[in-house]
N, C-alpha and C positions, 0 to 999 in steps of 0.2 A: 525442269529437266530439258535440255536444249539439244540437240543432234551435233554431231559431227558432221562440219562441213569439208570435203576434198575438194583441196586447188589445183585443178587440170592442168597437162603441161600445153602449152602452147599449140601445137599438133592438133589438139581434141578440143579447145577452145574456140579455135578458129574452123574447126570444123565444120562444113553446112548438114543440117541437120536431116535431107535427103542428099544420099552420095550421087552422085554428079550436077548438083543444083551449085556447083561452084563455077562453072561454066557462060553459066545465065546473066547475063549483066543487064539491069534492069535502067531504064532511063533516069536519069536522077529527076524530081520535080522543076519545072521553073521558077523564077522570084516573083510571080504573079501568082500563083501556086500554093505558094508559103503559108500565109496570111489569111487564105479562104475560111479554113475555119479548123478544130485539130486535126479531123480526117482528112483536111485537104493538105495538111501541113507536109514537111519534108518527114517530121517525126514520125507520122503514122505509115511512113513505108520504111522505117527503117526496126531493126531488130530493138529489146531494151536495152541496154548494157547487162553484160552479166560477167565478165571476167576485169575486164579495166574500167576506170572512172572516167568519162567521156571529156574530151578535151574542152571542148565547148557545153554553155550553158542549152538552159531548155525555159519557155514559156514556165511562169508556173501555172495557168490552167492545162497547159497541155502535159506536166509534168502528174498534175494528180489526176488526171483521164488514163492517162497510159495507167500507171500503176492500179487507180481502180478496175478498169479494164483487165489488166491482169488478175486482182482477185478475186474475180467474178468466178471461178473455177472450183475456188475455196466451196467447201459445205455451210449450209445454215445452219450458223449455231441454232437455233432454235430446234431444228428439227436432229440436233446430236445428241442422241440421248447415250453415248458411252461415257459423256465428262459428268462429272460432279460441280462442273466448275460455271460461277453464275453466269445468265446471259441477259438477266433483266434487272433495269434499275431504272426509278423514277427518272424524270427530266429534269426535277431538282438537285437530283442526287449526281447526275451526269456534269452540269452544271457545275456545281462544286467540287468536281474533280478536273473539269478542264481550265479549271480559273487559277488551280494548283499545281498546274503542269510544272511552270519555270522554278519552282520551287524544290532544293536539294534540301532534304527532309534532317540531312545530318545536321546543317548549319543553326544548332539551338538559339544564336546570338540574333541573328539576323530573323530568324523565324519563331520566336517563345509559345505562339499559342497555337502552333502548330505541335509541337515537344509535348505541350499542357495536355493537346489531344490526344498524341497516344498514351500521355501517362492515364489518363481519365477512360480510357479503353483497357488499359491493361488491368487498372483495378475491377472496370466491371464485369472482366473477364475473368477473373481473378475469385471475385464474390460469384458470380457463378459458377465456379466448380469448387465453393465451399474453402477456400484454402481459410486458414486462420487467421482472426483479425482480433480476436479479443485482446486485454490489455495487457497480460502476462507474453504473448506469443510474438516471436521473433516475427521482423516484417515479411509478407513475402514479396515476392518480384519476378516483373517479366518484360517482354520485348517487344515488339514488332519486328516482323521476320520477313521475305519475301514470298513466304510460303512455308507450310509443312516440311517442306523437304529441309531448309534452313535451319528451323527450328530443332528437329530432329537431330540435325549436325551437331546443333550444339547442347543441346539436352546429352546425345552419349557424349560429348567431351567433356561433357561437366561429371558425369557419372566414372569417365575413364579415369580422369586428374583423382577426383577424391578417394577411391579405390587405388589407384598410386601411392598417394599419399598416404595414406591408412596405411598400405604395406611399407614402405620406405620406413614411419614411423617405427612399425614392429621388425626394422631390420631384413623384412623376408623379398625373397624375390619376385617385382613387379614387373615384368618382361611379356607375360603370356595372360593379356586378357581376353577376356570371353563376354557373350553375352545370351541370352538365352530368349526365343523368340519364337513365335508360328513360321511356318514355312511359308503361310501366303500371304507373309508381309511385301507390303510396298515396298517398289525396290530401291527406293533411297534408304532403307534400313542396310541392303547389301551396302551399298555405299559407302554409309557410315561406315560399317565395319570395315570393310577392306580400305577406303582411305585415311584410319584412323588406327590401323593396325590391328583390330579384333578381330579373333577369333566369333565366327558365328556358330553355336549352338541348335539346334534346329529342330521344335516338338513338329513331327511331321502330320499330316492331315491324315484324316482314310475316307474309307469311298461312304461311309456316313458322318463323319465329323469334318469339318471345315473351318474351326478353331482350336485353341492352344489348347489339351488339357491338363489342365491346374497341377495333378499329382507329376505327370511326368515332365511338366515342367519345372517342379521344385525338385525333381531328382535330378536335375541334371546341374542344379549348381553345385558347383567346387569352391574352393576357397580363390580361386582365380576368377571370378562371374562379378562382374561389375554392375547388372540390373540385368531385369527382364522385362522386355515389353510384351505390352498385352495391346492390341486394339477395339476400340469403341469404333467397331463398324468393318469388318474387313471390305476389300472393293471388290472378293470374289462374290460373295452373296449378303452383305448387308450387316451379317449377324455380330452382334455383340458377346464377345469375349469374358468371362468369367475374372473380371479383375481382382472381385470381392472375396472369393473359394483359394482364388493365388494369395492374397492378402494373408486372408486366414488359416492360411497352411504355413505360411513363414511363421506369423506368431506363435501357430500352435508346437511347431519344430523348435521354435526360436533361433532361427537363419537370418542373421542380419546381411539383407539383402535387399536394396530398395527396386520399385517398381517406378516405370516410368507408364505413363497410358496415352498411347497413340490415338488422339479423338480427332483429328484430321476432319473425320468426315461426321462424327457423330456428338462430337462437341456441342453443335449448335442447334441438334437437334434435341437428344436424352433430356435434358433441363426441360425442355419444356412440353413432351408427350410423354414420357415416364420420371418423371421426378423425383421416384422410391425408391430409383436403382442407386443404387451405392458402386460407384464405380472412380470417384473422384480424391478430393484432398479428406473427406469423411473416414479414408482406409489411411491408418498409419504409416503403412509402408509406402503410400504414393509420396515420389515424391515432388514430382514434374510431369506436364501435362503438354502436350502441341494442339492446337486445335488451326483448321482452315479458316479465316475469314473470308477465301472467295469461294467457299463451298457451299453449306448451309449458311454462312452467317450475311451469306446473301450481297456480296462484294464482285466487283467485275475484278481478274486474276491482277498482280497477285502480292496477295498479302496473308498473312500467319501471326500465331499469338505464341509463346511458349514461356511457363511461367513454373516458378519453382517456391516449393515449400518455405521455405526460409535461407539466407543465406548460407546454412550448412551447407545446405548440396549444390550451391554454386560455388566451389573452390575462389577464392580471392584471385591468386595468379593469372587466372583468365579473363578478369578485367582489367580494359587498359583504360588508366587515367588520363584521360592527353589533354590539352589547350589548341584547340584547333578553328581556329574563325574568329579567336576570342571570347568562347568558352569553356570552362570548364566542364568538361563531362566523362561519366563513366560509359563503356562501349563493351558491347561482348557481340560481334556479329562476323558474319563470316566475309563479308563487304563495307563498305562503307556509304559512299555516295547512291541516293536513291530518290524516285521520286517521293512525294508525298501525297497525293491522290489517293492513294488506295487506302490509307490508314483516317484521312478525312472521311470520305464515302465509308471504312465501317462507322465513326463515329455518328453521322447521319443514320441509316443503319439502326443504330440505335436508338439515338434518342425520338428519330422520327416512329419509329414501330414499339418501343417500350418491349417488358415482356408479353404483355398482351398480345400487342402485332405478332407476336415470333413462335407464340404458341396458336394463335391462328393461324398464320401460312402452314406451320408443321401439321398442327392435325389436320388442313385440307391436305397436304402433300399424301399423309399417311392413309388419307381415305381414297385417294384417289389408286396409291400404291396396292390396297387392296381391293378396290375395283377393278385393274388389271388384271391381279394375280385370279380372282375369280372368270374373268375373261379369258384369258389361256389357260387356265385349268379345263373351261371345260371343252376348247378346242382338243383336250388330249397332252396336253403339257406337263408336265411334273414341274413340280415348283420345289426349289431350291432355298429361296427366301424365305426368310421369316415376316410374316405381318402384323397386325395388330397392334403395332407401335414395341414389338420384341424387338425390330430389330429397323436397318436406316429405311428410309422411304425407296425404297427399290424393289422392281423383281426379279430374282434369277430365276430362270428354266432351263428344261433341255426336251429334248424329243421321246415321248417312252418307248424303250428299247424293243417291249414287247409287241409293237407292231414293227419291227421291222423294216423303216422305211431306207429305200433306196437313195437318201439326202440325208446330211445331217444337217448340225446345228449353222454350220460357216456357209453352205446352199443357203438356206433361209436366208441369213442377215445379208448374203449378194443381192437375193432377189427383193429384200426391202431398201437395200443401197440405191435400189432403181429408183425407188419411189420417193426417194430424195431424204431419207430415215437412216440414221447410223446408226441400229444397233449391233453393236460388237458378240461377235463368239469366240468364245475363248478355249483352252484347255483348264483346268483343274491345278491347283499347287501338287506339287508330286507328292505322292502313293496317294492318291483319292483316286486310280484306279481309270487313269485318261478318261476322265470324265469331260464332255465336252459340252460348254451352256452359251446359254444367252443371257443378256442385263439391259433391264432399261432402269434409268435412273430418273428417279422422278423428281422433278427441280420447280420454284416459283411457277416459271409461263409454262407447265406443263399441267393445260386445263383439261376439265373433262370429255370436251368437246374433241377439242386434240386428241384424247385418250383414245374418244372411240375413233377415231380416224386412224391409227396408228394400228388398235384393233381388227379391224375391216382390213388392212394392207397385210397382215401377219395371216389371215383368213387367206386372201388372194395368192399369198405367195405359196404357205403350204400347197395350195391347190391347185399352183402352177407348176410346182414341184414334182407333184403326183403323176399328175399327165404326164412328164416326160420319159424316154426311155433312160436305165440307167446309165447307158452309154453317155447321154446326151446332156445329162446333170453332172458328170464325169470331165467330157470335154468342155461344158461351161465356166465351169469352176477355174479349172486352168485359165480359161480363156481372159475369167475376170479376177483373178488372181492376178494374172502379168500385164493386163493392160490396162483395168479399172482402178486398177490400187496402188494409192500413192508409194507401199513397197514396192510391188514391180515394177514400177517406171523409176524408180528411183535413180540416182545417178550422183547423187552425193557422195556415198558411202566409202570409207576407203576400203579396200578389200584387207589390207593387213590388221583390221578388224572384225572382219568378220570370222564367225564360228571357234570365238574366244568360250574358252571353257572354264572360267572360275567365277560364275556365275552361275546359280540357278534354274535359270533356261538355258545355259552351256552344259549345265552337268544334265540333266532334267528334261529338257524340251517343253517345262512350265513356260506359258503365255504371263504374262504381266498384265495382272488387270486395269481398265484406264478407269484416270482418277481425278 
C-alpha cells in the first residue's frame, strides 16, 4: 500500500522553508572547498533535490551520504513493533537476495531456476495448508504475489469471474455482487471490493467479539455473495476466526458458497503451534488461501503466496497465455515486472530452517507473547489478545476504565515513541463500542531481553503520565500529534482527498490496524 504523493505548484516548491530566509544569500563554496571531503563539498550546503531532477551530476559517495543522512530520521525497524513485517534475516539469506537484484523474476527464459523456485515454494506452501494431492484430485495451484494485498486482488477476481459465470450460465442476472466479511478486515479487502465492483457485506464486531460470527455470517449470503472471507489472525488483536463453524454451517444449510481464508499473518504461524486447528484446504468449502511471506514466514517485504483448490476456482479467462522473452507462460497477476529477491530468500527460508526451524522460532515467539501479556496485565492492563498459541504471537491491550486515568491509550504509545518504541494505538472496528488499544507484535529479533526493556519503558511511561496534570497530557498530545508525527507534518497529501467517505474510517472513524 503506497501513499499518494502531491506535486506542488511552483510557488510552494520554491518556497524557503522559514518565510524570509529567501532573502539570505549564502556564499557559494570555493573550488578548493569542493573536494575536502562531502561535508566540505558544494553538496552539503546545498538543499536535496525534491521537486526537479538536478541538472548536474553528484559524486557517488557523496550521493549515498546525503540520502543516508537523510534516513537517519526514519524509525528502527527493530524497535517497530506495529508491523508484522520481517526485519531480520541471516547474512546468507541477505546475500542471496542482493546477488538477485538485476534479475526480473518474469523472464522464465532467461532465468529457469529461478521460476523452478517459486514453483518449489508454492508447492510447499501448498502442502502446508493441506490442499489435495492425492491421485484422484485435480491439481492445485498458486503464485507469487508482491504481498497479501495482491494476492487477495486476485483471489476475489477469481471468486467474482466464477460466480459470473455460474450466473450467466443459469441466465440470471450477474450485475450486483457481494461479499461477506468481518468489519475489521484489512483494508485491502475495502479495496478489492470497491475496485472490483463489490458490494461489501459486513458481520460487524461488538464491544466483546472482535471476529466474524459464523451464523450471522451465513445469513447474510444471498444468491448474489461470491465468498466470504474469514481471517487467520485479525491485525486488531491476533485472534483467529472461526473458519471451520463457517464451513460447517454451509454444508449443514447446504449454501454453495465458497470461503476464502485470509492467513496473511497466521499462515506461517497455525502449521506449526497448533497444528489441530482445521482452518485450511481440510474444510471443503475452502477454496483459496493468501498467506504473507514477509510476515511470519520470515522474508524482508515484499512477497505473498496465494493458492487455490483446484483449477475450478481459478476461472480459465483470467489467465493470460502470452510468449514473452521467449517463453511460453501462464500469468495471473495484477503486474508484471518484479524483482526476484524476495521469492529466493523465502525459498532459503525454508529449506534453511525446515519445519523444525519454523516451529522453534513460533513457539519462542508465542512464549515470549505470553510473557508480555502476563507483564501488563499485572501493570493493570486488560488484555485483549489471545495467548497460548489460540491466537497470533501478539498482544493487545488497553487501559482499565475502572481506574479512571486522566491519558488514554494514544498518551501512552507518544510517551513510548520518545523512547524510540512504536507502539501503535488504535480505535476498535466499528460498534465494538470506541474501544481504544495498544499492539505489540512479537516478530523473530524480538528477544526476551528486549521484551523486558520495552516492559520497564511502558512502566516509566504510565508513571510519567500520572504525574502530569490533565491539562498538561491534554496540551501534549496535540503538541505531539502535529509536530512528532509523521501525519502532522505531512505535506504530501492532497486535500481533495482527504475526509473521503466511502470507506470505513470515512464512514466509521475505525483506525486501520498496521500490518
Amino acid at each position: 500500500m503506497v501513499h499518494l504523493a502531491t506535486v506542488p505548484n511552483d510557488d510552494a516548491a520554491n518556497a524557503p522553508l522559514v518565510k524570509g530566509l529567501e532573502h539570505i544569500k549564502l556564499e557559494e563554496p570555493s573550488v578548493d572547498e569542493v573536494n575536502v571531503s562531502i561535508y566540505g563539498s558544494r553538496f552539503a550546503n546545498q538543499d536535496l533535490p525534491s521537486h526537479d531532477m538536478p541538472d548536474g551530476d553528484m559524486p557517488k559517495d557523496v550521493a549515498y551520504r546525503m540520502i543516508k543522512d537523510h534516513l537517519t530520521l526514519d524509525g528502527n525497524p527493530v524497535l517497530n513493533l506495529a508491523s508484522f513485517v520481517t526485519t531480520y534475516m541471516e547474512d546468507e539469506a541477505e546475500k542471496l537476495m542482493a546477488e538477485a537484484l538485476p534479475k526480473n523474476f518474469i523472464d522464465y527464459e532467461e532465468y529457469p531456476q529461478t521460476a523452478d523456485i517459486q514453483n518449489k515454494c508454492v508447492n510447499m506452501v501448498a502442502r502446508l495448508f493441506n490442499a489435495p494431492t492425492s491421485a484422484g484430485d485435480e491439481n492445485a495451484m498458486g503464485t507469487s504475489t508482491v504481498g497479501s494485498s495482491e494476492a487477495i486482488m486476485l483471489a476475489t477476481l477469481a471468486m467474482k469471474k466464477r460466480w459470473q459465470n455460474k450466473r450467466k450460465a443459469a441466465g440470471k442476472d450477474h450485475s450486483k455482487p457481494n461479499i461477506v466479511m468481518n468489519a475489521a478486515v484489512q483494508v485491502c479487502w475495502e479495496k478489492a471490493a470497491r475496485y472490483f465492483e463489490i458490494e461489501e457485506k459486513y458481520v460487524y464486531c461488538t464491544e466483546d467479539r472482535y471476529v466474524i460470527d459464523p451464523e450471522e455470517a451465513v445469513n447474510l449470503i444471498d444468491e448474489n455473495t461470491i465468498g466470504i472471507c474469514t481471517i487467520l489472525g485479525t491485525t486488531y488483536t491476533g485472534e483467529y476466526e472461526d473458519t471451520k463453524a463457517v464451513n460447517d454451517l454451509l454444508v449443514k444449510k447446504d449454501i454453495d458458497c465458497p470461503i476464502h481464508v485470509d492467513a496473511a499473518s497466521g499462515g506461517f504461524v497455525v502449521p506449526f503451534v497448533t497444528p489441530d486447528l482445521e482452518w485450511d484446504f481440510r474444510l471443503e468449502k475452502v477454496i483459496s488461501i493468501n498467506v504473507s511471506g514477509h510476515k511470519y514466514g520470515l522474508v524482508y517485504p515484499g512477497v505473498g503466496w496465494v493458492v487455490w483448490r483446484s483449477p475450478e476456482f481459478l476461472p480459465k479467462e483470467l489467465v493470460f497465455n502470452i510468449n514473452y522473452l521467449g517463453a511460453d507462460q501462464a500469468s495471473f497477476t495484477l503486474n508484471f515486472s518484479k524483482g526476484a529477491s524476495q521469492v529466493i530468500g523465502q525459498y532459503y527460508q525454508f529449506i534453511r530452517l525446515g519445519k523444525v526451524g519454523y516451529r522453534a522460532i513460533m513457539m519462542n515467539l508465542t512464549r515470549t507473547a505470553d510473557y508480555l501479556t502476563e507483564c501488563v496485565k499485572a501493570m493493570g492492563f486488560l488484555i485483549l489478545s489471545k495467548g497460548h498459541g489460540t491466537g497470533l504471537p501478539l498482544v493487545a491491550f488497553r487501559l482499565d476504565p475502572k481506574h479512571k486515568h486522566h491519558f488514554d491509550e494514544f498518551a501512552v504509545a507518544h510517551q513510548l515513541r520518545e523512547r524510540g518504541w512504536v507502539v501503535p494505538a488504535y480505535t476498535m472496528a466499528p460498534n465494538a463500542g470506541n474501544i481504544k488499544l495498544m499492539r505489540v507484535v512479537v516478530r523473530e529479533d524480538f528477544s526476551r531481553s528486549r521484551c523486558d526493556s520495552l516492559v520497564s519503558d511502558i512502566k516509566q511511561a504510565v508513571e510519567t503520565l500520572k504525574a502530569m496534570e490533565p491539562h498538561t497530557v491534554d496540551q501534549y498530545q496535540k503538541h505531539v500529534k502535529k509536530h512528532h508525527t509523521a501525519a502532522g507534518k505531512t505535506k504530501h497529501a492532497h486535500p481533495k482527498y482527504k475526509d473521503e467517505k466511502h470507506s470505513l474510517q470515512g464512514k466509521s472513524g475505525k483506525t486501520h490496524a498496521i500490518c
